[in-house]
N, C-alpha and C positions, 0 to 999 in steps of 0.2 A: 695409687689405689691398691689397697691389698686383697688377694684373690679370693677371699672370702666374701669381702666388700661386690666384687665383678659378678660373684659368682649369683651373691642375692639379687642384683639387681636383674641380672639373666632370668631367675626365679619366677620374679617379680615382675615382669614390664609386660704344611697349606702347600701339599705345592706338586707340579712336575716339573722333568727338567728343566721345561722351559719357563719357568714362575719364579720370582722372589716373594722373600716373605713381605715386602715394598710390595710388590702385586696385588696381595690379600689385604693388607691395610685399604688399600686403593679403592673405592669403588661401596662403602660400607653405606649399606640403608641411611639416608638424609632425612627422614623423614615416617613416623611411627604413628604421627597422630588419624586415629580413624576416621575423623570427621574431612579429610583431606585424599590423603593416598590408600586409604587401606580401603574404599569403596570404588569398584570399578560402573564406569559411566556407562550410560544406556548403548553409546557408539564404542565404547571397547568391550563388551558385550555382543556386540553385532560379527563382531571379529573375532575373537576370541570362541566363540558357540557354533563356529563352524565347523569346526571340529575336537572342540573341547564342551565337557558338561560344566561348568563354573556358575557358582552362585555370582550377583551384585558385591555382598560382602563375603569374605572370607574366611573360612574355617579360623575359629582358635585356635591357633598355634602356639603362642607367645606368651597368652597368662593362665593357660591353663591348670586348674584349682588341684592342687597335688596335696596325698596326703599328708597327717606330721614326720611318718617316718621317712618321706623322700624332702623335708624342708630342715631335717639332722646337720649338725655341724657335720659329721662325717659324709651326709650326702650331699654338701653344698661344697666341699672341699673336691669331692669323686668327680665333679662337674667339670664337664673338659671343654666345655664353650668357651670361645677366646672372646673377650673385649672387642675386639675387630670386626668380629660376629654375629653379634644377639640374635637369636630367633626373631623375627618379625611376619607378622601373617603374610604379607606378601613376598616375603622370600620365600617362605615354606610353599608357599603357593607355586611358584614361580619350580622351586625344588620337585616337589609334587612332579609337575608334568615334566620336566625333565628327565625324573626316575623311568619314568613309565613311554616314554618318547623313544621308541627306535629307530630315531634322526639321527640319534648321540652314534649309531654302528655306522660303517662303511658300505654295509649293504644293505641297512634299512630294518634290520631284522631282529635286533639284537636291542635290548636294555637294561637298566639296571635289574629294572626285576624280572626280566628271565630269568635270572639267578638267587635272585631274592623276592620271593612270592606272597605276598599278603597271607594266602590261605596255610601258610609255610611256617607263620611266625618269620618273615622276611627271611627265610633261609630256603635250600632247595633240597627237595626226597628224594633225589637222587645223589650218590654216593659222590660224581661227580659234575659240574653244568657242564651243557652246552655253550659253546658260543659262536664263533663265527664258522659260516662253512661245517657246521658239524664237530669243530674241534671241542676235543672234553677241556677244562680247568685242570689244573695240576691238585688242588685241592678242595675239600668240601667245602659249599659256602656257608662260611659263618651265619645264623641270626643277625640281624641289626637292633632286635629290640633291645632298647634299655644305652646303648653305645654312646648315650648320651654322659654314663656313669663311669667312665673308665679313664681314673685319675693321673695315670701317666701319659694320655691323650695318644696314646702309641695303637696303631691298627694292620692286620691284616696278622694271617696267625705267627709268621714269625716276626711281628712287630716293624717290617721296613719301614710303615707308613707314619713318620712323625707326628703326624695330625689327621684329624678326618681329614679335613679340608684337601692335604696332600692325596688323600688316601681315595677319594671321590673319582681323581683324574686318571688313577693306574689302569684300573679297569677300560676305562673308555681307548686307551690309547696301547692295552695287549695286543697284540697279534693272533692270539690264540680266540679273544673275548670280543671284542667291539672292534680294532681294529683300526683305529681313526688317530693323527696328529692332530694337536688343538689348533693349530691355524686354520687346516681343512676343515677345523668341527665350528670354530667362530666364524667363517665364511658360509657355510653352511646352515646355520642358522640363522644368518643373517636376511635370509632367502623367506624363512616364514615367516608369517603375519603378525602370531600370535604370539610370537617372541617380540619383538619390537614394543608390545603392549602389557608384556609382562615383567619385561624388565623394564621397561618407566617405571613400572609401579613400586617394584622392586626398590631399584636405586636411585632415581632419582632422575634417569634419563635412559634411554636407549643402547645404548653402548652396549654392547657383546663381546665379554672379554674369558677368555681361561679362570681367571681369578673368580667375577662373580659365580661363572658354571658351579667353579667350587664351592664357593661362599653359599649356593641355593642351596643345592646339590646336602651339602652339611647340616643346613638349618632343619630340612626336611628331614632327616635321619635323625636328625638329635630329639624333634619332636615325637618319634615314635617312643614313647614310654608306655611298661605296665602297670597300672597302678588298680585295676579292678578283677583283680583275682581271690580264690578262699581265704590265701595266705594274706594277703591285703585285709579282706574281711574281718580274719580270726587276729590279727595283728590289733585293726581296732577294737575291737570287739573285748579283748585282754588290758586293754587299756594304753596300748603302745608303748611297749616295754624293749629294753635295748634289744636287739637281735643278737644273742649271746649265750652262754650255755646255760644262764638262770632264764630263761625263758619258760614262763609257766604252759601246760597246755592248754588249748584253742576250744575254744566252747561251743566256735561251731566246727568245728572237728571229728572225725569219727573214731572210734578207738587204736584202728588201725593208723589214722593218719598219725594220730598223736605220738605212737608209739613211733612210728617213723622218723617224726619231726624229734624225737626224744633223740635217736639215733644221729639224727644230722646236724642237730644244734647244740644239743646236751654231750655229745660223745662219749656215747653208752660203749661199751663194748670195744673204745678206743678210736671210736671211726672220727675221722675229722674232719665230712665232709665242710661244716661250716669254716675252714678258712680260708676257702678259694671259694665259697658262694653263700656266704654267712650275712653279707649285706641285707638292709632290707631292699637293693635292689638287685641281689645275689648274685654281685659281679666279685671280682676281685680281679686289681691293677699289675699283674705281674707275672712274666709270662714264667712255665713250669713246666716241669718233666711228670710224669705221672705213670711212670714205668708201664708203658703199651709194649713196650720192646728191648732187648738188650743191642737189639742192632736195630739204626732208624736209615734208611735210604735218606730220608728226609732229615737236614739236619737242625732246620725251623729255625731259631733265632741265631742259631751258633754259624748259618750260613751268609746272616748278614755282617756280624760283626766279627767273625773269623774267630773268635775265645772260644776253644775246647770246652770250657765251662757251661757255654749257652747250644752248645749243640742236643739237639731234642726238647726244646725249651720250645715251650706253643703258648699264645695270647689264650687266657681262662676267658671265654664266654660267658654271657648272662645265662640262667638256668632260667628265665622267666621264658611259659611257653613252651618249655623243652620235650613234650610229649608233643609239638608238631614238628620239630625239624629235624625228625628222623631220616640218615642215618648221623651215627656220633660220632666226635674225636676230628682230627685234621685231616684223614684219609677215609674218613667212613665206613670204619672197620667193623663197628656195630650197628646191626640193627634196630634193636628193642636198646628200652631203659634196663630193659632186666639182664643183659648181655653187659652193660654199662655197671650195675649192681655185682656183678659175678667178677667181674673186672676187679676192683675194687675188693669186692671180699675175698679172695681167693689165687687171682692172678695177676696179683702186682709184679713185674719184673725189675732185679736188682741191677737196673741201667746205674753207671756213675752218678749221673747228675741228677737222680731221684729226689725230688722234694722230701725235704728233711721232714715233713709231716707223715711222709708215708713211709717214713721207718722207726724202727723201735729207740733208737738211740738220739732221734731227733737230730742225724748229723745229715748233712746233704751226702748220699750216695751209702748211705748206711745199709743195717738189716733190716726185708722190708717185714714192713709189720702187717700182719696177716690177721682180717678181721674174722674167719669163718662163721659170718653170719648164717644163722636157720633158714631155711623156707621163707617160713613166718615173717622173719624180720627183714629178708631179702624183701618179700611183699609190701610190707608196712612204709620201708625208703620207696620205693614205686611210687606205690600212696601218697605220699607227702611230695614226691617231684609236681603231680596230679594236681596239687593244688596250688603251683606255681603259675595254672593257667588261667589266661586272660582270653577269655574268647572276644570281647567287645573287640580288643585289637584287630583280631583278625578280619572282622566285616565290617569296622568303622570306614565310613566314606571319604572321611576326611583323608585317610591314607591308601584310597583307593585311585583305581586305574580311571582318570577325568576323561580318556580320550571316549569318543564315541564309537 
């Protein structure tokens, strides 16, 4: 089956130390149909509502009506759901409370979204998380919106994480963050009620494994997509035209926006911001130097794979939402968008391994090319970030905190 084939059907319908990719295979949803598993019964309700809010049936997760421009050859290729995997309402389900359950820490206190906050665009305002004991994270947390779009399926900002799936378990099992080994976290859960009755539903029987954790844990994440924001709006609205530098302007737009969007899609003035967020899910697959520094403590992907080449190299995040997961970059060195604008127009640093877009010569590590945008046009990119957002995301229930 070729992966465009996988990827529509996903459309349409991994690991810690201790995990083989045998693991994630293991244990995959048996069972889709609604009229069977996807409805929980009046006595798993009874258990489940003890200390969970859960509907009978289950939120949409799995066929949810996505515009044309997220059903794009290019968006169904960016789609990093594995085979193994598919979203299914009762994984996402299952995912859901798990995100939000600070079972998964060592001392009770700690979960995924501590770190990653609904009201946040799944990221946190502060520069760095808390996590166990008070310790900070080493780095800002990324958004998860859209994570579902990033074609090299690689995660975390200097990309260690081969996979969400992998990528779900590191956090739980930091020292700094949650703090917990999986044996301790699958005995441990084994202990509540509500799991026993979620994972039946899940996979097909009870069983409490590393893998599924992951496997939830994923499908939950991947279901967070933005798809009802202005730029969504003004996308259809235009007639759903490639997301590229002929893109006409937005009708429901405002002059400033347009002008903005001129600057980020069209690259007026030279600016390019559209080839790291030009998608119409304004992701892009590949991690970059974006000259923050000529010297990084941090050496981001260049520290995992040891090539001088990748040092200062960071995972490009989705821009959707990006006026709630203030502050920016890997270390949160900015505040505002408009310190992020300034960045950009003005104070590119000529690090080696600078994206060949952010120099005049198009070579990696070239002269950097210097946009000196106006006021104005500073304002106008603002404007157009603006309407990257999706507020439905942030107070939908369906990606909300179940517990009581």
């Amino acid at each position: 089956m070729t992966k465009y084939a996988v990827i529509l059907i996903c459309l349409f319908a991994n690991l810690s130390s201790s995990c083989t990719k045998q693991d994630f295979d293991e244990g995959a949803p048996i069972d889709t149909n609604p009229s069977n598993s996807a409805v929980f019964s009046e006595a798993d309700l009874n258990i489940l509502n003890e200390v969970l809010n859960l509907r009978a049936t289950p939120f949409n997760y799995s066929d949810y009506p996505l515009p044309e421009h997220y059903r794009s050859e290019d968006a169904l290729l960016a789609d990093n759901t594995p085979e193994t995997n598919p979203i299914t309402d009762m994984g996402a389900t299952l995912g859901r409370v798990l995100f939000y359950d600070p079972n998964l820490s060592l001392n009770n206190t700690i979960s995924c979204a501590s770190c990653h906050q609904q009201s946040a665009a799944f990221a946190d305002n502060n520069k760095f998380s808390e996590g166990l004991n008070g310790q900070l994270t080493r780095r800002n947390s990324m958004g998860l919106i859209n994570s579902r779009f990033y074609e090299n399926g690689r995660f975390l900002w200097d990309e260690k994480a081969g996979t969400l799936e992998e990528q779900v378990l590191l956090p739980i099992q930091d020292h700094k963050e949650m703090g917990m080994n999986l044996a301790q976290l699958e005995s441990k859960l084994q202990q509540l009620d509500y799991y026993s009755v979620l994972f039946e539903k899940a996979f097909g029987n009870s069983q409490i494994t590393s893998a599924r954790i992951a496997k939830a844990l994923s499908q939950f994440i991947r279901s967070i997509i933005s798809v009802n924001s202005k730029f969504d709006e003004g996308l259809i609205a235009a007639g759903n035209p490639p997301v590229e530098e002929d893109i006409p302007d937005f009708p429901n737009f405002t002059e400033l926006e347009n002008v903005g969007m001129d600057l980020f899609m069209r690259g007026r003035k030279g600016a390019t911001c559209s080839y790291c967020h030009g998608t119409g899910q304004n992701v892009n697959d590949e991690a970059k130097n974006n000259g923050l520094s000529l010297n990084y403590t941090d050496k981001g992907k260049g520290e995992i794979t040891g090539n001088p080449s990748d040092n200062a190299l960071f995972k490009v995040p989705s821009l959707r939402n990006i006026v709630y997961t203030a502050p920016y970059m890997h270390d949160g060195r900015f505040e505002t968008l408009m310190d992020v604008v300034n960045h950009y127009s003005d104070n590119v640093q000529p690090h080696p391994n600078l994206n060949f877009r952010l120099t005049t010569d198009e070579q990696i590590g070239g002269k950097v090319l210097k946009l000196n945008l106006t006021q104005y046009e500073k304002e106008a990119l603002v404007a157009f970030l603006n309407t990257l957002s999706d507020e439905e995301v942030l107070t939908a229930e369906k990606y909300s905190d179940p517990f009581k």
